[in-house]
N, C-alpha and C positions, 0 to 999 in steps of 0.2 A: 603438288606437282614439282620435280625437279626441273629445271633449266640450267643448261649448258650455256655458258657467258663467256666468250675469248675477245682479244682483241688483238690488230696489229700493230707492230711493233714500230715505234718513230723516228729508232737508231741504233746502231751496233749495243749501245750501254743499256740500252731498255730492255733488251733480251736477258738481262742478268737471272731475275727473278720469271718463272710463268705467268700471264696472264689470264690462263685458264679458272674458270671457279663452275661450280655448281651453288644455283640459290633453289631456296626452297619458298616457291609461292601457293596460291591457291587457282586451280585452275580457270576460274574465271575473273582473274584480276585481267583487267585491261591493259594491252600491251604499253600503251603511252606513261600507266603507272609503273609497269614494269623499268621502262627504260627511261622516267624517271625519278625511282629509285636508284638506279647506276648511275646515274649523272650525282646525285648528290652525294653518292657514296665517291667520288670523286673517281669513278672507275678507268675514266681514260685521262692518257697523258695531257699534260699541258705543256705548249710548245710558246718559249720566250717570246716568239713575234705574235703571238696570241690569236693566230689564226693557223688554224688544225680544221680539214675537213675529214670526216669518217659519213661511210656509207655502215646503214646498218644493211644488215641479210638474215634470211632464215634462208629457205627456198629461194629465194628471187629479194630483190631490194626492199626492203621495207621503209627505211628513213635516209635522211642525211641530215648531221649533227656536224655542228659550226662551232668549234668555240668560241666565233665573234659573235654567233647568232645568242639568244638568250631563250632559245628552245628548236626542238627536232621540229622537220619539218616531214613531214610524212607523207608517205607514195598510197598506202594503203589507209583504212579506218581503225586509227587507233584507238577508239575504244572496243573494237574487237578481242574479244577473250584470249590469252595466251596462248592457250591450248588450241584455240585455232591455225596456230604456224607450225604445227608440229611435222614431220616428215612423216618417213615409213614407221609404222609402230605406234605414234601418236607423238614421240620424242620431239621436241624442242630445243634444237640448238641456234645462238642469237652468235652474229660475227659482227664487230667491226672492223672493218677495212679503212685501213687509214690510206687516207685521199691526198696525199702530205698538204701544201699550201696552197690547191686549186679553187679557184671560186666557189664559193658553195653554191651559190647563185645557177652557177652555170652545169654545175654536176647536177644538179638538183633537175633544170630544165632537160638536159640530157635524160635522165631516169625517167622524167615522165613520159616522154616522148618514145620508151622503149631502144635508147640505145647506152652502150655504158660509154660515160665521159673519157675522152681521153685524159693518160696519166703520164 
């Protein structure tokens, strides 16, 4: 199954190159293996004060990733199959929205609660 993988941008200079990719997985790999394989693959930026928050999304929120955290913290059940987030068609596309230096703590409580954290 392909997967559509983007992310946001953390500054003018990071836009140089796209962030878009297509990976090729198997459609019942578990999303939390999914998205951690992009983390090791070093897929998002790393910001000097070492706190970066990103909201994952397919449909609606799925995570929020911390660079201070030492793993996602997830809104959904991540061992649910990829192929479960897929849109119209069955497609799969995963977004991170980068959350620049806000709490993750507190975006996190926000998402669960059904509203998006202020930015």
């Amino acid at each position: 199954m392909i997967i559509e993988v983007d992310r946001g941008s953390v500054a003018a200079g990071d836009d140089v190159l796209p962030h878009a990719r297509s990976i090729d997985v198997p459609s019942g790999t578990p999303l939390g293996d999914v998205v951690a394989g992009l983390l090791e693959e070093h897929f998002l930026a790393v910001i000097a004060s070492g706190r970066a928050t990103w909201i994952l999304v397919a449909d609606g929120p799925l995570a929020v990733v911390a660079q201070q955290w030492d793993e996602p913290r997830y809104l959904v059940d991540a061992s649910q199959p990829i192929s479960s987030f897929g849109g119209n068609g069955g497609r799969v596309s995963l977004m991170f929205r980068y959350w620049k230096q806000h709490d993750p703590d507190h975006v996190f409580a926000e998402l669960a609660a059904g509203r998006e954290p202020r930015r």
